[in-house]
SEMI-829568 format. One record per atom (N, C-alpha, C): z, y, x. Coordinates in steps of 0.2 Angstrom, whole numbers, plus 5000, padded with zeros to 4 digits. Atoms other than C-alpha are relative to their C-alpha. Example, Ala and Ser with C-alpha at 12.3 -4.5 7.8 and 13.67 -1.06 7.14 Angstrom:
500049945004503949785062500050065004499949944996503649955068500350054996
This chain:
499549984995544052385417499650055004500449994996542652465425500050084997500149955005542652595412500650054999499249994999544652625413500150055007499749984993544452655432499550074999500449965000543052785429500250074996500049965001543852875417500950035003499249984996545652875426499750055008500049954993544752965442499750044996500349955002543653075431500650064997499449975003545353135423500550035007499750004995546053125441499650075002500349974998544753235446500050084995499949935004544953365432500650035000499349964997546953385438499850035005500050004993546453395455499650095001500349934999545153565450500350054998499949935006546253655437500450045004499649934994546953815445500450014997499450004997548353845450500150085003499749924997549254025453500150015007500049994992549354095471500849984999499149994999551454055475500050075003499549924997552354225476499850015008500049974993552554215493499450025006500649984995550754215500499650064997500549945002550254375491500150055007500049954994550754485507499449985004500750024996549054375514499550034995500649975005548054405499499950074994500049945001548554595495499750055001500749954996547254685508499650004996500750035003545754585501500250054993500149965007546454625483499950044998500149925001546554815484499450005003500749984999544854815493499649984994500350035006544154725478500150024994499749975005545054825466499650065000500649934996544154985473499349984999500850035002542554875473499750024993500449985008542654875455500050054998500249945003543055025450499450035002500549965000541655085459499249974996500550055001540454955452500050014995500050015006541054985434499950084998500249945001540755165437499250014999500950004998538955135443499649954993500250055004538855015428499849935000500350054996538354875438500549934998499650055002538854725428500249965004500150024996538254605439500449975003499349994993539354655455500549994996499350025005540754675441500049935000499750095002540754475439500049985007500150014995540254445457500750005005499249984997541954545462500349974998499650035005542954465449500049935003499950084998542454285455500349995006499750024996542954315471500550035002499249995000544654405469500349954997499850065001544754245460500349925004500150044995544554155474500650025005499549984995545954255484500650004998499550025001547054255470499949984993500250035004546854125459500650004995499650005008547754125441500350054999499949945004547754305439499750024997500549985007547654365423499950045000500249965001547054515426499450025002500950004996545454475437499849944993500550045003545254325425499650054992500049955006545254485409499450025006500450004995544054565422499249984998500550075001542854415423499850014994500150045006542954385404499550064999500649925004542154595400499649985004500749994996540954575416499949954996500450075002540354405408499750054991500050005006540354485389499650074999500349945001539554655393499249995002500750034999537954565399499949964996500150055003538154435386499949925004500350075000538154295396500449955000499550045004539154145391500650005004499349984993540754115398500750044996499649945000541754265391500649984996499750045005542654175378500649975005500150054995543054055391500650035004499549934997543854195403500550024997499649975004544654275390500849954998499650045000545554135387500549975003499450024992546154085404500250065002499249964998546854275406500750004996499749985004547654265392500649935002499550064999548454085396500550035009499449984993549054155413500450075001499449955001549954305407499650064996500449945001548654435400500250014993499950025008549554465382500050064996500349945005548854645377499649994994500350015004548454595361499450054997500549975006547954765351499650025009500349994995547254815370499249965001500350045001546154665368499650014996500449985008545554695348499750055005500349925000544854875354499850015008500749964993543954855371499350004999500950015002542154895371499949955004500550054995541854785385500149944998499950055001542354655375499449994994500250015006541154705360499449964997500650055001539754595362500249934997499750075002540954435359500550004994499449995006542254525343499749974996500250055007541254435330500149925000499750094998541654275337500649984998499450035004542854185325500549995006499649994992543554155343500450045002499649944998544054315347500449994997499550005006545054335332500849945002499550075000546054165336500250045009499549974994546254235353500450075001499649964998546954385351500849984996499350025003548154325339500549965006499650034994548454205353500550015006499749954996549054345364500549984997499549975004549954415351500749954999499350055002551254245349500250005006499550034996551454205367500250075004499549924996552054405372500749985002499250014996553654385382499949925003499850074995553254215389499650005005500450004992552554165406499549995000500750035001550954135410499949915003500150074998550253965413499949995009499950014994550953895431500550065001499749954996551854045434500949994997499350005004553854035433500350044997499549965005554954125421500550045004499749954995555554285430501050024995499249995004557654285426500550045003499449984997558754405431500649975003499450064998559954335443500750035001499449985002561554375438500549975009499850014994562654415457500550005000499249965003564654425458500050045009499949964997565054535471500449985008499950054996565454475489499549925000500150075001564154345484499349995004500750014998562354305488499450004997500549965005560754365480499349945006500350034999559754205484499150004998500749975002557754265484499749924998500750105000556454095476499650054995500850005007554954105462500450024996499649995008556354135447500450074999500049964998556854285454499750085003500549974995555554365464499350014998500850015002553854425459499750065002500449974997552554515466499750084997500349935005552254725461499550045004500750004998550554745463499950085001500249915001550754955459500350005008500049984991551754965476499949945005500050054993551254815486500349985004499350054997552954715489500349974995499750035002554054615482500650044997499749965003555154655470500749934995499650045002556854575466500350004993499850015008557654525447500650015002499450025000559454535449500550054996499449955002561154615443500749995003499550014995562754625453500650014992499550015005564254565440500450054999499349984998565954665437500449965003499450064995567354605451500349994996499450025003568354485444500850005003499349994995569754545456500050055003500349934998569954715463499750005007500449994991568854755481500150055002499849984997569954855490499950025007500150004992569854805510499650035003500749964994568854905521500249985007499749994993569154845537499650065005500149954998569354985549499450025003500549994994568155065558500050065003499949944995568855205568500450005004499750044994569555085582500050085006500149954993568655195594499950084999500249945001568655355586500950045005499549984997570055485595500849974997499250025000571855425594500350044995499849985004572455585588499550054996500249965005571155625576500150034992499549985008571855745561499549984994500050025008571855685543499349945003500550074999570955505551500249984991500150035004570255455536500249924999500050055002570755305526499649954994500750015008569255215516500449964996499850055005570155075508500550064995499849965004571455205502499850024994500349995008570355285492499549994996500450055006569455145485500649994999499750025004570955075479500550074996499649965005571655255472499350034996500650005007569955245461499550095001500549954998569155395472499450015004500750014995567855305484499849944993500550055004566455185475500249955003499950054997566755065488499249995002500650024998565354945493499849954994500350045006565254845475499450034997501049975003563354865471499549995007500549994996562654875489499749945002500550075000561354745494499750015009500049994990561354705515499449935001500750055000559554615520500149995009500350034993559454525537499349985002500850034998557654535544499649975006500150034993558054455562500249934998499950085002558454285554500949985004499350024998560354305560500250035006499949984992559954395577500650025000499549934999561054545575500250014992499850005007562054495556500750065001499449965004563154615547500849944999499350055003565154555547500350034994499949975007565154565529500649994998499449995001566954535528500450075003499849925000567154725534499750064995500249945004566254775519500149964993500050035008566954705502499650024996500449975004565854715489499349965001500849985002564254705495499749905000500550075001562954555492499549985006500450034997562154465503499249974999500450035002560354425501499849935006500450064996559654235509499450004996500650035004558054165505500049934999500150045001557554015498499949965006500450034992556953875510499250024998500950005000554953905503500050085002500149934998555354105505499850005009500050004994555854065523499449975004500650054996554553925527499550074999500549985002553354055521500050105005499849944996554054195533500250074999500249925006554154325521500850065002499049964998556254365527500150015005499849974995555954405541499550085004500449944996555254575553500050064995499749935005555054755542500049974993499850035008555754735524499350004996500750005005554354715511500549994992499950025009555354685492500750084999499449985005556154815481500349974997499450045004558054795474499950074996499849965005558054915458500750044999499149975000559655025455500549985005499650004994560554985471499950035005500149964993560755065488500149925005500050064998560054925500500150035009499949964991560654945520499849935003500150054996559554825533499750015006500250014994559154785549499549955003500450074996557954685562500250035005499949984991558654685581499649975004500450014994557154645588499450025002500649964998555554695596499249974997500750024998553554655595499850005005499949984993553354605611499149955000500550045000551354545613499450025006500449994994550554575631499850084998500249955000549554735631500450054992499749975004550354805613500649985000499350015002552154775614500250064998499849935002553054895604500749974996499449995002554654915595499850004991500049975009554854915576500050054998500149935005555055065572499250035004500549964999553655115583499449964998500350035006552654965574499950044993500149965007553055065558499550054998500449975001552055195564499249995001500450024997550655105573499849954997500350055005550154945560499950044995500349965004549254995547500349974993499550015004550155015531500750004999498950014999552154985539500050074997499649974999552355165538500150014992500149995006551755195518500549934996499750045003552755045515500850045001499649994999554255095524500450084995499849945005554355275513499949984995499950035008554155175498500649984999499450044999555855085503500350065000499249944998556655265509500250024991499849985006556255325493500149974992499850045006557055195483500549975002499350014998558755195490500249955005500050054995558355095507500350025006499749954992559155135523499849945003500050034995558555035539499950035006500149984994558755035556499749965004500250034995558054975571500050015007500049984995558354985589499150025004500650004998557055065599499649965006500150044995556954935612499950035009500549994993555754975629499850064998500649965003555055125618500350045003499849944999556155245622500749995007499550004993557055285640500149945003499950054996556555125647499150005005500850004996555055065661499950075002500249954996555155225668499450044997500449995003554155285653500350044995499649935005555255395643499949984991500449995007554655425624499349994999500449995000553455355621499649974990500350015008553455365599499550054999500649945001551955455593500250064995499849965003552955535581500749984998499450035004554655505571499950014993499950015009555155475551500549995002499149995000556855495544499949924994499950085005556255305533500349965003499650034995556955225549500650065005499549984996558455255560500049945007500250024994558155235577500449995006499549994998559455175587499749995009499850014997559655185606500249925003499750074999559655015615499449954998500450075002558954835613500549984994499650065002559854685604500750044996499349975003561354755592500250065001500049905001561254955595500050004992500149985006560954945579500550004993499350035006562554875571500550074999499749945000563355065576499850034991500249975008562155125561500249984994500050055007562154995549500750044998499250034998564154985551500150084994499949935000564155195548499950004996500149945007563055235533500349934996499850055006563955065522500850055001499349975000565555155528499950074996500249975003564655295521500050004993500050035008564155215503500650004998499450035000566055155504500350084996499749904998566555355504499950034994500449975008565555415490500550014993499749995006566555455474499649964994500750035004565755365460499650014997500449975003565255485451499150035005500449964995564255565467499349935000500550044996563655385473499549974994500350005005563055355454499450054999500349965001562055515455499349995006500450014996561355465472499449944999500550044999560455295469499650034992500549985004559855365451499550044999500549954997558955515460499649955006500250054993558355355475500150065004499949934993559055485488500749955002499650044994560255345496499750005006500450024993558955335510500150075004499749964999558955515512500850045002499350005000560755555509500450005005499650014992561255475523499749995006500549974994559855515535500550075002499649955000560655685531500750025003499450014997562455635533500049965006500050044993562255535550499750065005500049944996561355695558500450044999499549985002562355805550500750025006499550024996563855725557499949995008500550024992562955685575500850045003499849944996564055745588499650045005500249924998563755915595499550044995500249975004562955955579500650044996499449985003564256055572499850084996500349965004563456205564499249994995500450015003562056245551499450015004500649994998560956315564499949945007499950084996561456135575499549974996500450085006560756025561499150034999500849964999558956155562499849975007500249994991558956125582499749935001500050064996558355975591500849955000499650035000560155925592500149944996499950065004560155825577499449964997500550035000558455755577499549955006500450044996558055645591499549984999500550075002556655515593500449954999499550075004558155395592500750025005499349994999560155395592500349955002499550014998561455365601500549964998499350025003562855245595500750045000499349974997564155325605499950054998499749965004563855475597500050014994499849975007564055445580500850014998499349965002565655545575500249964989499850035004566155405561500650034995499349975001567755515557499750054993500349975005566655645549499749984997500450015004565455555542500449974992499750005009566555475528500050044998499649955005567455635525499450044997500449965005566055735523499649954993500250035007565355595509500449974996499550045005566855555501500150084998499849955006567155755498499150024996500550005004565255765491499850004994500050015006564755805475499450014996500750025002563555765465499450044999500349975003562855915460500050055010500349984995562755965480499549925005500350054996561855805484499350055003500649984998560155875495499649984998500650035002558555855489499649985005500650024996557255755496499350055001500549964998555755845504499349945000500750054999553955795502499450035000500449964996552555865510499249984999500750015000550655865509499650055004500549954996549055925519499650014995500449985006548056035507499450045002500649965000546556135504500250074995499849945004546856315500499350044997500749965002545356445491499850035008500349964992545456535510500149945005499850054994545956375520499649925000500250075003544656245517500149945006499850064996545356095526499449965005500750024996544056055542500649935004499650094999544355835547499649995005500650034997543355815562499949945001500450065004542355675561500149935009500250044994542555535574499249965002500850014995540955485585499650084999500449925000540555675581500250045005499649944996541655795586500749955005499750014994542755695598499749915002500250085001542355495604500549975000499450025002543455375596499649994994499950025007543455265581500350024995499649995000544855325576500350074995499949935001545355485564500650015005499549984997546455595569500949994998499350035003547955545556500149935000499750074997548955405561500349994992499750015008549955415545500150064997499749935006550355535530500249964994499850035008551655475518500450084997499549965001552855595510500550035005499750004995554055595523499850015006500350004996553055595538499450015001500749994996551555635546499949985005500549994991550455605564499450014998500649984999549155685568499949995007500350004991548355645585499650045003500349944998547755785593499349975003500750044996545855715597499450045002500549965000544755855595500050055005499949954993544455965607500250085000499949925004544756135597500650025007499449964996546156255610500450014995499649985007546856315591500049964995500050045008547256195577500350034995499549955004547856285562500049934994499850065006548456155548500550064992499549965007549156205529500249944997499650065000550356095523500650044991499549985005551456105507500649964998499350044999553356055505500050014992500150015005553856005488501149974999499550044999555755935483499949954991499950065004556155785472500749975001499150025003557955725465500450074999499349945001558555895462500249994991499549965009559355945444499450034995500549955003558156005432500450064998500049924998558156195434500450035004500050004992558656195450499350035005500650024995557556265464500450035004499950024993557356255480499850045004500249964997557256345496500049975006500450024995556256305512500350005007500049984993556256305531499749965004500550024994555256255547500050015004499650014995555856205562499749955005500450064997555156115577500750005004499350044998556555995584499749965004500350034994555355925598499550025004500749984994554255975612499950104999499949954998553756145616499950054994500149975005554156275602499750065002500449954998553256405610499149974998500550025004551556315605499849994994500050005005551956325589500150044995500049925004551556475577500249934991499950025006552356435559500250084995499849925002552056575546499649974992500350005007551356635528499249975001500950005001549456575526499550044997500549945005548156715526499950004994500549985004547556795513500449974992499750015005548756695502500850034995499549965002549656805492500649964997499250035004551556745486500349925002499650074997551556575496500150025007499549994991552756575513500449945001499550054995553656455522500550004993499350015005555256485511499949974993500250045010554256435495499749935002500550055000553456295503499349985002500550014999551956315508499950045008499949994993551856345529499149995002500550054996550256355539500050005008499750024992550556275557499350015004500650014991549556325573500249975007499950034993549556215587499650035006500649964994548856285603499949935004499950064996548256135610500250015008500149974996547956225625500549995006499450004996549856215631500549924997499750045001550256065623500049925005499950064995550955925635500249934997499450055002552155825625500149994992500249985009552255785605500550074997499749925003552855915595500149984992499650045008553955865579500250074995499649945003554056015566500249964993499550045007555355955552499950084995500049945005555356055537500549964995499449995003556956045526500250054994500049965006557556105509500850004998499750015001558856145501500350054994500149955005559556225484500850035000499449955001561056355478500749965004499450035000562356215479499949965004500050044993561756115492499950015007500249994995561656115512499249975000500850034999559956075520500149925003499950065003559555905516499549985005500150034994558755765528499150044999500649974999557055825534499549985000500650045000555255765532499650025005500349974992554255775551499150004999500850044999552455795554500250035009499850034994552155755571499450005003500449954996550855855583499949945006500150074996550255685596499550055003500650014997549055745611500149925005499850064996548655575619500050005009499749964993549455555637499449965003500750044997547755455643499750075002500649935000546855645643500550055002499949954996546955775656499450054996500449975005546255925647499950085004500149924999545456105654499650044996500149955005545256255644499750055004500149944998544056395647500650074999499749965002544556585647500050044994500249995005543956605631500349954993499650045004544956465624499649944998500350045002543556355622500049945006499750074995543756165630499650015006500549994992543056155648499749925001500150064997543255965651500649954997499650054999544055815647500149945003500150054996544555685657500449944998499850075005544855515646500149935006499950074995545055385663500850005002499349995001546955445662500350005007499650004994547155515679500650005002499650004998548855545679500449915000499650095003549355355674500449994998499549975004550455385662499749944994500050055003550755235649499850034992500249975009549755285632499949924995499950085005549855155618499349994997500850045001548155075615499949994992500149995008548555065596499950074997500149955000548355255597499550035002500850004997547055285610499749945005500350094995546055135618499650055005500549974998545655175633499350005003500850014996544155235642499950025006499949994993543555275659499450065003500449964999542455415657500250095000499749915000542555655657499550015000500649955003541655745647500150085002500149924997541055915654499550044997500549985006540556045639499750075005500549934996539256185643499850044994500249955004538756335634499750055003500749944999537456485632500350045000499849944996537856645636500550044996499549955006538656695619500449954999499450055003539856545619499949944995500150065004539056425607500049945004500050064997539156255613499349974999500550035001537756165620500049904998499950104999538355975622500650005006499650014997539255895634499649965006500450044995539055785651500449955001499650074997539755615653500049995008500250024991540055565672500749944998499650024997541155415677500050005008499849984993541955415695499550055002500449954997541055565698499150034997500550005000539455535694499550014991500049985008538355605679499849924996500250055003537955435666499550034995500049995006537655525650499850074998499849945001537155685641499950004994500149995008537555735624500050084997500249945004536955875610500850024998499349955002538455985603500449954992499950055003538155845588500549935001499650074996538855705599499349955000500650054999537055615601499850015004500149994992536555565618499350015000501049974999534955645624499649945004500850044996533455525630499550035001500649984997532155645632500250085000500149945000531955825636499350055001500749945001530655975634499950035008500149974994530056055649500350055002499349954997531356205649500749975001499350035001532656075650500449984993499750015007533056085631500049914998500150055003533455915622499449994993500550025003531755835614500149954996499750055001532555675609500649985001499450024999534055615605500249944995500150045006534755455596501150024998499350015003536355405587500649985004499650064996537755335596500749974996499350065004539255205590500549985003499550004996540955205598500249934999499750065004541655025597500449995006499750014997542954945605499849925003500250064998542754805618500549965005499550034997543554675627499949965006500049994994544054665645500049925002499950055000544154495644500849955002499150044999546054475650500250004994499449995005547454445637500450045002499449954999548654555646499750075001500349945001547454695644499750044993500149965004547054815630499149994999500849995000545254845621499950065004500349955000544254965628499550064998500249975003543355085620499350035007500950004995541155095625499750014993500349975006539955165614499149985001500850024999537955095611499850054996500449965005536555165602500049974994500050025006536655155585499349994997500750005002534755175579499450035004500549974994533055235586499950075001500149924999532655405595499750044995500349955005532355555585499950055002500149944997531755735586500750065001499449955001533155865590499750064999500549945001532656005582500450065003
């Protein structure tokens, strides 16, 4: 009996250790680590460093256990050192989905272990169970949706895509079993007698609008502020499961691709958390990764909106986004501003011809599309050299003025082959323009670089440095046109003072100009008060100019800043004398003014720290505070210093930003 009980908990105890796969829904916690560990390796299997190679490998297996890719991983680090195990490893990627067989035969890192009667049986092993699941992990099955229905997210549908870092859903929207005609109206409040008022159900049932069968509507406020999907036939609903929800995953900014569809959502609410309250869309900008996620989504046929809460024309604090993106729609208001938009671009999708709307999600330019159509239509936008202006590019819109009337018509007369292209931009390095990154704790104080984001779509940069002239080079690029098609350019600031802003050819480079795509921007910091938004826009033979991609010129409102007459910095004052609300996830404040000095020919010597008046600190031209000086005054010592942020001890206060010695004094030569 005795014997019985020992081997029943010894076996008890061998279920209790076997691994078990992460569940889908907690990969959004164990995605950071992964990509830092994924980078670890490469670098490690660069350096050759077997070793660290397993050491990595064991513990991304620890973050995400019954992955077959760390455990294939593990099996080469183990098999290129030779030490035992490899086999072993190899076996459990293979059992949890790893089923590259000929991949498998023909790695070298596996070469130490191929003569092993083993290997052989395990590759074969691959080879049988290709197209089945791996062990613990459920069988991914397309979920077949009828239209008007609901696209229910769990484990059997939903799996984690590791190349973009979201969720990513299995499904297919049926053919109606019955025709989907109904639009209920939505041009109550449009003018009484506006000519040829559009009628959308019209022409979806005379077989000249797509309707809304195909579109896919996501709620990420948990019901706040729901779509009344009875005004849009067609489209599907997604819920979550109860573990999706228990797991928080469906609520706050989207996180999962839907494949071949145009997806329209919303959240109507805020982040609201003592010292960083902010808004979602200015969230997007501000947490690290929202923004790269959210341009992964625009440009994969996602449309969402969000009110701007407090952010903008509230607290007696005006605008306070660091920049804008056309990947959100920014609406005006708190609590349900947002249902104006929504409402507008699904009336939109409804509009589309089918051939056109068939053309739009195939190029993933739904996101765009109707960024384009919704300013566009804006009212008081009414010309081409409108939709260029500020007019159509706010920080964020107004409900009451979206001219809904227009908006259908112009996307129900649209055609395919005038769809606009998407624009997509980069900061580059030219032969004459080598790209200069000043270095935080150097050339300005601050942890912090100067770009806030850079995805295709959007830019910020924070103006931190102290230079009076910034010159940047940037290049425009389009995507979803026609093959042999091109395109032609333009650059426009649609916010803050366009007088500070030089836009032209970049020296010395022959045959690249603004109209081809390649601009280089000069900001004067010198006159700049307030952000400065220049959109760049494309557009080809047969198209208008299509929705625009922003970079976004931020000086932070904490710094009062004086320029000599030579155009070189005089002084900053970082204690924010005017008092003016700056966002602490941007610049943390501080409570110090640096006061720069120079030699007779204008080279910079250093600077001089003083709070409330008084001097504290002096530093070399390097950014290293002096400790000792030579008998003509010159710096004889100077050490390192380290910016860090620290904490005021309230909760309803922000970090502060204070800086120690980093290591011990040196000579300044």
């Amino acid at each position: 009996m005795k014997k019985l009980a020992f081997a029943i908990l010894l076996v008890a105890t061998v279920c209790a250790a076997e691994e078990k796969p992460l569940p889908v829904w907690r990969m959004p916690q164990a995605w950071p680590r992964h990509v830092q560990l994924r980078q670890q390796l490469i670098n490690v299997m660069k350096a050759g460093n077997d070793a660290k190679m397993e050491e990595i490998c064991r513990e991304a297996l620890s973050v995400i256990p019954g992955d077959a890719t760390w455990h294939y991983n593990l099996a080469c680090a183990l098999a290129k050192r030779g030490a035992p195990g490899a086999l072993a490893e190899l076996e459990n990627a293979i059992d949890f989905g790893f089923r590259d067989a000929d991949g498998i035969a023909k790695d070298p890192d596996l070469a130490r272990v191929r003569e092993n009667p083993r290997f052989a049986e395990l590759v074969e092993k691959a080879r049988g169970l290709k197209g089945t699941p791996g062990r613990g992990h459920p069988e991914i099955r397309p979920a077949a949706v009828q239209p008007n229905g609901h696209l229910t997210l769990n484990e059997t549908n939903v799996f984690w895509n590791f190349d973009a870092g979201v969720f990513e859903a299995s499904f297919r929207v049926t053919d109606p079993t019955t025709p989907i005609v109904n639009l209920a109206s939505l041009f109550e409040k449009s003018t009484p007698d506006a000519p040829e008022r559009p009628d959308v159900t019209a022409w979806i049932a005379g077989g000249t609008a797509a309707g809304n069968i195909g579109d896919v509507y996501y709620n990420r406020d948990r019901g706040h502020s729901p779509l009344k999907l009875a005004d849009f036939p067609g489209i599907v609903n997604v819920t979550p499961s109860p573990a999706a929800r228990a797991a928080g995953v469906d609520q706050d900014h989207p996180n999962m691709l839907f494949p071949n569809c145009a997806v329209f959502g919303n959240a109507s609410r805020a982040r609201l958390g003592g010292a960083y309250w902010r808004s979602y869309p200015r969230a997007s900008m501000t947490d690290p990764g929202l923004a790269n996620r959210m341009n992964l989504l625009y440009r994969n046929n996602q449309f969402w909106v969000f009110p701007a809460h407090l952010d903008y024309g509230k607290r007696d604090i005006g605008d306070v986004f660091p920049g804008v993106a056309p990947f959100q729609m920014v609406s005006v208001g708190s609590s349900y501003s947002d249902q104006a938009f929504l409402r507008a671009a699904l009336a939109a999708s409804a509009s589309f011809t089918r051939a056109t709307k068939q053309a739009v999600i195939r190029r993933n330019l739904m996101g765009p599309t109707l960024q384009w159509l919704l300013r566009r239509t804006y009212k008081g936008v009414d010309t081409e050299d409108d939709y260029l202006s500020p007019k159509a590019h706010p920080t964020a819109f107004k409900g009451s003025d979206l001219d809904t009337v227009r908006l259908v018509q112009k996307a129900h007369a649209l055609l395919p082959e005038q769809i606009p292209p998407l624009v997509a931009i980069d900061l580059i390095n030219s032969r004459v323009h080598t790209l200069h990154y000043p270095v935080p704790g150097r050339d300005y104080p601050d942890i912090w670089p100067e770009v806030l984001y850079f995805t295709s779509s959007a830019a910020c940069i924070i103006l931190r440095a102290p230079e009076g002239t910034r010159p940047f080079l940037f290049r425009a690029r389009t995507e979803g046109t026609p093959v042999g098609s091109s395109a032609t350019f333009t650059w426009r600031v649609v916010h803050g003072d366009a007088s500070a802003v030089t836009v032209k050819a970049p020296d010395n480079e022959e045959g690249a100009t603004p109209e081809k795509g390649i601009a280089q921007i000069t900001v004067d910091r010198r006159r700049i008060k307030e952000r400065i938004d220049v959109a760049c826009f494309a557009k080809t033979a047969d198209s208008e100019w299509g929705a625009p991609s922003f970079i976004s010129f931020y000086p932070p409102p904490n710094e009062s800043r004086t320029y000599r007459s030579d155009g070189q910095i005089e002084s900053i004052d970082y204690s924010n004398p005017e008092g003016v609300y700056s966002d602490p996830l941007v610049s943390l404040p501080r409570h110090w003014k640096d006061t720069y000095s120079y030699d007779g020919t204008g080279k910079l010597l250093g600077w001089t720290r003083s709070y409330n008046g008084k001097d504290t600190a002096f530093f070399t031209a390097s950014g290293d505070r002096i400790v000792e000086r030579n008998a003509d005054g010159s710096p004889a010592k100077a050490v390192h210093v380290k910016y860090t942020p620290r904490s005021t001890n309230d909760p309803l206060e922000p970090l502060t930003l204070s800086y120690i010695d980093e290591d011990e004094p040196f000579d300044v030569k």
